[in-house]
Each structure stands twice: as structure tokens, then as C-alpha cells.
TORLUMLO-164987 format. One record per atom (N, C-alpha, C): residue number from 1; residue in one letter; x, z negated, y negated. Coordinates in steps of 0.05 Angstrom, whole numbers. Each point is the difference from the previous one (the first is absolute). Layout:
N
(NUM, A, (X, Z, Y))
...
***
This chain:
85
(1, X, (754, -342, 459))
(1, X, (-12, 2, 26))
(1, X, (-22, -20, 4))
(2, X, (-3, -22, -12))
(2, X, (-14, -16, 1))
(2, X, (-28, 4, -21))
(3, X, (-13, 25, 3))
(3, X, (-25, 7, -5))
(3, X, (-26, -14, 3))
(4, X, (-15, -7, -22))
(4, X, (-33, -12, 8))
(4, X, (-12, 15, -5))
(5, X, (-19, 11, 16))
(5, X, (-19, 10, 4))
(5, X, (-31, -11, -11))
(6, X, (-5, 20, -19))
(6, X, (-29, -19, -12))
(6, X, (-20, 14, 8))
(7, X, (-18, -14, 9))
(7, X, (-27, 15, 9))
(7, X, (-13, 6, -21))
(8, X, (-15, 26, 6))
(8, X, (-22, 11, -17))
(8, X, (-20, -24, -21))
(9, X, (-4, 0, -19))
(9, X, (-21, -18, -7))
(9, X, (-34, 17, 11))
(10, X, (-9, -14, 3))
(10, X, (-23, 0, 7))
(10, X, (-22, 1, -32))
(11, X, (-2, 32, 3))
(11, X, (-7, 14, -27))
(11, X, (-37, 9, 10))
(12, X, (-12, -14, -20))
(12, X, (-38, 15, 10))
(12, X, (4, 8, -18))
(13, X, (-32, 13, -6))
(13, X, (-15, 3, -16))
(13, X, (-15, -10, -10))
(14, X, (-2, -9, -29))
(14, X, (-19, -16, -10))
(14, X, (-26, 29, -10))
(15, X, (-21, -2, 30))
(15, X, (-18, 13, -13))
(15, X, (-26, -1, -13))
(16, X, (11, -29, -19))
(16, X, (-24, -2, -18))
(16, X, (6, 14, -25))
(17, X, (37, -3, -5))
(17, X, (7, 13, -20))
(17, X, (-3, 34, -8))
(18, X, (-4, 11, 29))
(18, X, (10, 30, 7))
(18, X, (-35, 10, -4))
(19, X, (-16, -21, 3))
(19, X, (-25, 8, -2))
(19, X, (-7, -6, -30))
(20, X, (10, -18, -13))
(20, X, (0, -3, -29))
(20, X, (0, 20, -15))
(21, X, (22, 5, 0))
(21, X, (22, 27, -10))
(21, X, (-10, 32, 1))
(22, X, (-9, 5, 27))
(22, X, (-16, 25, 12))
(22, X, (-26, 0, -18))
(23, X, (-15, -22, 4))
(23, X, (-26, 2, -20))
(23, X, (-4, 2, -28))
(24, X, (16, -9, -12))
(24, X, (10, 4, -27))
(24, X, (11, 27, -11))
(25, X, (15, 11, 27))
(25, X, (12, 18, -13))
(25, X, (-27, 29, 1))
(26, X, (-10, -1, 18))
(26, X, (-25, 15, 13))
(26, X, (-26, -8, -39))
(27, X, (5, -18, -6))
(27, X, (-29, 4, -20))
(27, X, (21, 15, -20))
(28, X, (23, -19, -8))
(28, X, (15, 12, -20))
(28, X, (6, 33, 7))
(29, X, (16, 13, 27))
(29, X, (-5, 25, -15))
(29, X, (-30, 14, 3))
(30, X, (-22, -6, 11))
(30, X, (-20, 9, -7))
(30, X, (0, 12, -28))
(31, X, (6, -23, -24))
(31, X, (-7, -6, -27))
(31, X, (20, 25, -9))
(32, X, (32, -2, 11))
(32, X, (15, 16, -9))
(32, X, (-6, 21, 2))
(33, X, (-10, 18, 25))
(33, X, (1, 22, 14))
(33, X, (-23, 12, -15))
(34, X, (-18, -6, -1))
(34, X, (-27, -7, -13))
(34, X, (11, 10, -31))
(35, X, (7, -11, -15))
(35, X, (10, 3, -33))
(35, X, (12, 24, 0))
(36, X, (28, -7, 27))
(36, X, (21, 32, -9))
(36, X, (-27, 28, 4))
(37, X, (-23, 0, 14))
(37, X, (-8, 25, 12))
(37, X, (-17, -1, -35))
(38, X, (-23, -22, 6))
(38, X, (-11, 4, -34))
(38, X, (15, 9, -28))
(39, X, (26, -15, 1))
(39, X, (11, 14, -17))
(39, X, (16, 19, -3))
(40, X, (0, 14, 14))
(40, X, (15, 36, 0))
(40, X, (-26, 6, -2))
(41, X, (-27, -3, 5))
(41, X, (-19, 17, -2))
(41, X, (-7, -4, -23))
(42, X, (-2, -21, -21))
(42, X, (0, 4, -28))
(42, X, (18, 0, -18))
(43, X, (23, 6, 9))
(43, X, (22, -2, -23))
(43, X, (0, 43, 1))
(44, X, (-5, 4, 32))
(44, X, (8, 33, 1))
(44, X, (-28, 13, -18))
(45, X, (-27, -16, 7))
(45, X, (-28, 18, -18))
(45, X, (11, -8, -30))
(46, X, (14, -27, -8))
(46, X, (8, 2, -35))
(46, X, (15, 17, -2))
(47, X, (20, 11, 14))
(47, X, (20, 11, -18))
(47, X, (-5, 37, 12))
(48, X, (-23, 5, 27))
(48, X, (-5, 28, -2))
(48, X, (9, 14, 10))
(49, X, (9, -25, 28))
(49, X, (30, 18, 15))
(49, X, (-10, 14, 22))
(50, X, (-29, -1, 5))
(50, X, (-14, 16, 26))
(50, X, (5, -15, 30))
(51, X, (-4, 14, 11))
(51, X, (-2, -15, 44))
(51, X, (27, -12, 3))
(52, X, (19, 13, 1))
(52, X, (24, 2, -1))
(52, X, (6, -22, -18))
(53, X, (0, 0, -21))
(53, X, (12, -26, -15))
(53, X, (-12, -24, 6))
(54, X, (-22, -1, 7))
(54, X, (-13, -29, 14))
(54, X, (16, -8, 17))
(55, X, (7, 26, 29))
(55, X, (19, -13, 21))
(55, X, (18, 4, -5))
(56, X, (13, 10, -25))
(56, X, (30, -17, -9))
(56, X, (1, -28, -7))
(57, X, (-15, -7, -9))
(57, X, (-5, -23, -15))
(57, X, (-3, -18, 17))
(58, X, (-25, 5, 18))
(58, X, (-10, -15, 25))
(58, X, (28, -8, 13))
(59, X, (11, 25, 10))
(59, X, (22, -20, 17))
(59, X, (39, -4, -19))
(60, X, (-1, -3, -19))
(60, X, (9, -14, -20))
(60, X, (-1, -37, 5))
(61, X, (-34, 10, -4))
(61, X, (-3, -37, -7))
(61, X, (-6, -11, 24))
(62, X, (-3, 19, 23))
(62, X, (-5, -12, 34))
(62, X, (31, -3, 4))
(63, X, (22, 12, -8))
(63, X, (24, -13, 7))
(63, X, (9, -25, -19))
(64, X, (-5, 4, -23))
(64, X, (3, -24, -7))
(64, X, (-10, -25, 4))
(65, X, (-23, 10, 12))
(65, X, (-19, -33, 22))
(65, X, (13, 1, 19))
(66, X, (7, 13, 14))
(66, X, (23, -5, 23))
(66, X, (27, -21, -8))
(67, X, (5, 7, -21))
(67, X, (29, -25, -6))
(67, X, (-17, -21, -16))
(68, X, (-20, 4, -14))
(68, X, (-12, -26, 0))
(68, X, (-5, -25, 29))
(69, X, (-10, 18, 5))
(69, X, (-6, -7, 33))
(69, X, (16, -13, 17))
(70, X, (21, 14, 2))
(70, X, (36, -6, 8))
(70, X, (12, -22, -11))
(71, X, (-3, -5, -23))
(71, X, (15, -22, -18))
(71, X, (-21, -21, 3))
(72, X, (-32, 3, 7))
(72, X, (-13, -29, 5))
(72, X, (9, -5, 23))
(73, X, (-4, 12, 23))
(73, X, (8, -16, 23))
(73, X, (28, -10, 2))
(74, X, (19, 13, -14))
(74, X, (20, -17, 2))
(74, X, (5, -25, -5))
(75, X, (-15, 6, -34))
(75, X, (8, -31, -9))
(75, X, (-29, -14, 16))
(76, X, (-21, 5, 10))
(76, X, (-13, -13, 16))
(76, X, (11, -14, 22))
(77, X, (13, 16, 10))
(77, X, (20, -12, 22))
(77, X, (22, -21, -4))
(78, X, (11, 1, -21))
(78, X, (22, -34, -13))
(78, X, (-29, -9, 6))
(79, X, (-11, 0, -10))
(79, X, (-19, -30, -13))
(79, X, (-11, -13, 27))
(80, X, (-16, 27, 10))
(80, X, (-13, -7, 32))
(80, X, (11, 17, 19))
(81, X, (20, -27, 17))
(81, X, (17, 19, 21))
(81, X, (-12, 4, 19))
(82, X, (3, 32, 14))
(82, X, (-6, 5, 27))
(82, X, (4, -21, 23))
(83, X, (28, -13, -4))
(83, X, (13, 2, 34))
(83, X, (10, -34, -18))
(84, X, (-5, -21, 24))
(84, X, (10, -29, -11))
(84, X, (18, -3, 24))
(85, X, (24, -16, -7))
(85, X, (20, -6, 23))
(85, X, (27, 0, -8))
***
């Protein structure tokens, strides 16, 4: 019966980190997004796969920039935390 009650900690945002993080991730998938589209367009003209096989390819390697993508900001996030408190 004799319960303590803990107050909330007093949680911000560190938004130098969140602006760190956002900018980085913004050139990086440029670079990714950028590669996956260039490369379905020359892996599909080497191998002769026509329209269609480009945008297989294309979004192939646009989902795999997506979990690229996914797995930087995470571990971006250990390193540089959003929220201090």
C-alpha cells in the first residue's frame, strides 16, 4: 500500500541530433535511390530484359535502398539520440 509515485522524467529533444541524422540520411539516400534506379537501368539494357525488366530491377534495388535506409537510421539513432532525459 505504501506506493511511490515517480514523476515523468522530463524527456526533449535533442534537435541538433534529429537534424544531424535527417541530413545525412537525405544525401545518403539520394546516392542510394540514385544507384538502385541507374542500376536496373543498366544491369536490365546488359542482360536484354526490355521496359519491364528495368522496372523490375528498378524497384528491386529501390526496395533494397529502403532497408538500407532503415538500418542507417537506426543505427544512426544509437549513436545520435533523438530524445535526451
Amino acid at each position: 500500500m505504501n506506493q511511490t509515485i515517480q514523476a515523468p522524467r522530463d524527456r526533449r529533444i535533442n534537435w541538433t541530433n534529429v537534424t544531424t541524422v535527417l541530413s545525412a540520411a537525405i544525401l545518403i539516400s539520394a546516392e542510394v535511390f540514385g544507384a538502385a534506379f541507374a542500376g536496373g537501368w543498366a544491369l536490365a539494357g546488359l542482360f536484354g530484359l526490355g521496359q519491364y525488366g528495368v522496372w523490375a530491377l528498378q524497384v528491386i534495388f529501390f526496395l533494397a535502398g529502403m532497408a538500407v535506409m532503415m538500418s542507417f537510421i537506426r543505427a544512426a539513432q544509437r549513436i545520435e539520440p533523438f530524445v535526451e532525459g
